[in-house]
C-alpha positions as CSV (number, residue, x, y, z in Angstrom):
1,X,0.0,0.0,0.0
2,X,1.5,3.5,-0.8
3,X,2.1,5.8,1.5
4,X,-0.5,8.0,0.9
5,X,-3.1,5.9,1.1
6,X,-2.0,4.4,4.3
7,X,-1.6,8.2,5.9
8,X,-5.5,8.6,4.9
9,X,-6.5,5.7,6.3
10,X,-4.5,5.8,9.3
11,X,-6.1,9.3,9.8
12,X,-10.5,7.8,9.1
13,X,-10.4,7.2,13.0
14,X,-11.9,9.9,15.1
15,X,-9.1,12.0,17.5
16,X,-6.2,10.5,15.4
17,X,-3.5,13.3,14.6
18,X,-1.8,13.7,11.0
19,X,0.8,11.7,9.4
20,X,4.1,12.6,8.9
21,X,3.6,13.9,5.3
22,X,0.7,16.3,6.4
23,X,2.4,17.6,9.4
24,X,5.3,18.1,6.6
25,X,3.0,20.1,4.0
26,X,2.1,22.7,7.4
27,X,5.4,23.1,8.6
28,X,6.5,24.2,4.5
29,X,3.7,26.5,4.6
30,X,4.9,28.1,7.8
31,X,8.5,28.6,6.6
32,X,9.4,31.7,3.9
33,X,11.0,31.7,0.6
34,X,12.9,34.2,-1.1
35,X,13.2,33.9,-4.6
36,X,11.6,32.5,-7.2
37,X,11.4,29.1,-7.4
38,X,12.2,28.9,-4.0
39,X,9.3,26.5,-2.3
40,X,8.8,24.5,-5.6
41,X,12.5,23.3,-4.8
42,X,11.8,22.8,-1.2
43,X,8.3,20.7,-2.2
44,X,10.5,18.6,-4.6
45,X,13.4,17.7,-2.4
46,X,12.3,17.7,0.6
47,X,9.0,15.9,0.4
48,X,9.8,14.6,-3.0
49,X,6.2,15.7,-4.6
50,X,5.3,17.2,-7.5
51,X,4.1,21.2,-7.0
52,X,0.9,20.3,-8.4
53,X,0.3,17.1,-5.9
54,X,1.9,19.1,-3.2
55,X,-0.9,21.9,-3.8
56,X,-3.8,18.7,-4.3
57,X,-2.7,17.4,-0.6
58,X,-2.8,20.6,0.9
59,X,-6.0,22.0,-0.4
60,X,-7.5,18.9,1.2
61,X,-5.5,19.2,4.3
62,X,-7.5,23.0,5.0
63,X,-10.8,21.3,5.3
64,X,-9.6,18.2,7.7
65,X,-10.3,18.9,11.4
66,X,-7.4,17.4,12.3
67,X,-4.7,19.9,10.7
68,X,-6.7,22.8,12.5
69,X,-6.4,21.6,15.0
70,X,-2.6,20.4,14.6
71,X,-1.9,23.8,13.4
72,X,-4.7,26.5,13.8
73,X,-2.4,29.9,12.5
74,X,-1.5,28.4,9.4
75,X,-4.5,26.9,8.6
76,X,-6.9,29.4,9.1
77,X,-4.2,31.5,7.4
78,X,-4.4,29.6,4.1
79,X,-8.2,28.9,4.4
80,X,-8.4,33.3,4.2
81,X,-5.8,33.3,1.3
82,X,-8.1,30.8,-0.4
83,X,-11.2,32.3,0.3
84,X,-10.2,35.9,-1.2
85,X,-8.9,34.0,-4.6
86,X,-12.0,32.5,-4.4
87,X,-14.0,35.4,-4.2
88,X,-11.8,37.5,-7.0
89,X,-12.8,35.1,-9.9
């Protein structure tokens, strides 16, 4: 079984906390990058995911309880940034 699949089901059971990958994606997303290309590098090497995959796993991470509550800054942080893009198209 890949990992992925056995971080989601690992996290189906009530009061379980995130894998390893998720907590990954939140800590990324509460670092800074300078430069252009900065935190596609830092998805590739360090988690060794594609941007786009990267950006699939996180977009799903904003609406799991359990990464709000493993991480309630950034979260509600990137749930506002993707509200307002929301709202602009």
């Amino acid at each position: 079984m890949d990992d992925e699949r056995r971080s989601h089901r690992q996290g189906q059971g009530q009061g379980q906390g995130l894998g390893a990958r998720e907590r990954s994606i939140l800590a990324l997303e509460g670092r800074g990058f300078t430069g252009p290309g900065a935190k596609e590098r830092a998805i590739r090497e360090e988690l060794g995911l594609a941007p786009v995959r990267y950006y699939q796993l996180l977009n799903a991470l904003l609406d799991d309880a359990r990464a709000l509550a493993a991480d309630p800054v950034t979260v509600n942080r990137l749930r506002r940034v993707r509200e307002a893009r929301r709202t602009e198209r």
